[in-house]
C-alpha positions, 0 to 999 in steps of 0.5 A, a space after each residue: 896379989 899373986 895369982 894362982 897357977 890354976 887360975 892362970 892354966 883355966 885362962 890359957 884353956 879359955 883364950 886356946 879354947 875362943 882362938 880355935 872356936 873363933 879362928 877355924 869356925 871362921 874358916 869352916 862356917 863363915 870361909 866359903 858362901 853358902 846358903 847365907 851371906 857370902 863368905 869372908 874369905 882369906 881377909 877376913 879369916 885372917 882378921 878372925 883370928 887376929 882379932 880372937 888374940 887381940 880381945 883374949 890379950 885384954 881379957 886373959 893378958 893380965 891373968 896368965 900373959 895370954 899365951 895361948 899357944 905352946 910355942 909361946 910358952 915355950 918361948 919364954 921359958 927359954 927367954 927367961 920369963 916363965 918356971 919350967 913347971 908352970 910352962 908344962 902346966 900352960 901347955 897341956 891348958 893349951 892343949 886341952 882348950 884346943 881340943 873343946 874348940 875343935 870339939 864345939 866346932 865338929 858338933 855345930 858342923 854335924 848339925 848342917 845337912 850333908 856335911 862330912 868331915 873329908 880330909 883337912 877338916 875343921 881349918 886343920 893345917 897342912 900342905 902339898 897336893 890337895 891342900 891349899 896352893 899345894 906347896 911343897 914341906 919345904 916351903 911350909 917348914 920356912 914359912 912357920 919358923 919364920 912367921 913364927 919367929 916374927 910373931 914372937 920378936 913383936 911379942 917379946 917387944 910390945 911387952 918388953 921394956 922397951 915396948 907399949 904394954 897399953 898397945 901390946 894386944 893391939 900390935 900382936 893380934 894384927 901381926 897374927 892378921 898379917 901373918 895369915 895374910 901371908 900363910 893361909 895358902 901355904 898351909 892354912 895357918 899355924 904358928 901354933 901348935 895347940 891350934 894344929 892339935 885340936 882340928 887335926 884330932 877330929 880330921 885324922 888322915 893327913 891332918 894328924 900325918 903333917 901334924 909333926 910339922 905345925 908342933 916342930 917349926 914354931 917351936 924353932 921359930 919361937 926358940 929362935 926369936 927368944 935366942 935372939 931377944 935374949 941378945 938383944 936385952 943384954 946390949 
């Protein structure tokens, strides 16, 4: 039975909607020690949101193809795989379910003594002076394209024909783990531009200014890898 496109635009709002509320609620509630048990830091951030992909390609894969990230869409519209219409469609879904997940998370933030959104707020991305280990644009705009592009080579393999669909959820949302292993001190993490969207909304200043860079770089990274995948099947 065919499914619906609105059925598959609710998932992608949903599977967004948990990677933003479970990814940078990681970081924000659970990154750093305090009055609690003490923080995860870098490892298990990085596992937070690898594991938030990992259960929405099981819970949504079959529905929509969980993308839950522009670049991915955006990636496979050029690879072939999805209408031009149905694309826009997951994008604004995309978007949407960011902005709900930066939304809980400001609210459950507001509710904790003293705390004030400050600037890069709610796991917002960036990069420079003040942010991370302060690399320069350069360094970031590589390190997003690039990690981009690899994300999407492993996805387009693990569900390829050439892949293991069985194991496909697996093989991506650890390749998301080791991608933020890598990045999260150069510019927090993006690889997508509707998990930069969503924070940056509600953190404004620098977040919503460096935004351009999280919305430009994986596209051309996913661009890229679709480009180079397309090649790739026609051998």
């Amino acid at each position: 039975m065919e499914i619906k496109s609105s059925t598959k635009y609710f998932a992608e709002l949903v599977g967004t909607f948990a990677l933003v509320l479970f990814g940078c609620g990681a970081a924000v509630v659970s990154g750093v020690s305090t009055a609690g048990p003490a923080g995860i830091g870098l490892l298990g951030i990085s596992f937070a949101f690898g594991l938030a992909v990992l259960v929405m390609c099981y819970a949504i894969g079959g529905i929509s193809g969980c993308h839950i990230n522009p670049a991915i869409t955006i990636a496979m519209l050029v690879a072939g795989k999805i209408k031009g219409s149905e694309a826009l469609g997951y994008i604004i879904a995309q978007i949407i379910g960011a902005v709900i997940g930066a939304a809980v998370l400001y609210c459950i933030q507001s509710g904790l003594s003293g705390w004030t959104p400050g600037e890069w707020a709610l796991g917002s991305n960036g990069w420079g002076e003040g942010y991370g280990a302060g690399y320069n644009t350069t360094s970031a705009f590589i390190a997003e394209a690039v990690l981009t592009f690899l994300f999407l080579f492993v996805i387009f393999g693990s569900t390829g024909k050439w892949g293991n669909g069985a194991m496909a959820g697996m093989a991506i949302g650890l390749t998301l783990t080791l991608i933020h292993l890598v990045a999260i001190p150069i510019t927090g993490t993006s690889v997508n531009p509707a998990r930069s969207f969503g924070p940056a909304l509600f953190a404004g200043g620098k977040a919503m200014a460096q935004l351009w860079l999280f919305v430009v770089a994986p596209i051309v990274g996913g661009i890229a890898a679709a480009l180079v995948w397309r090649a790739l099947e026609k051998k």
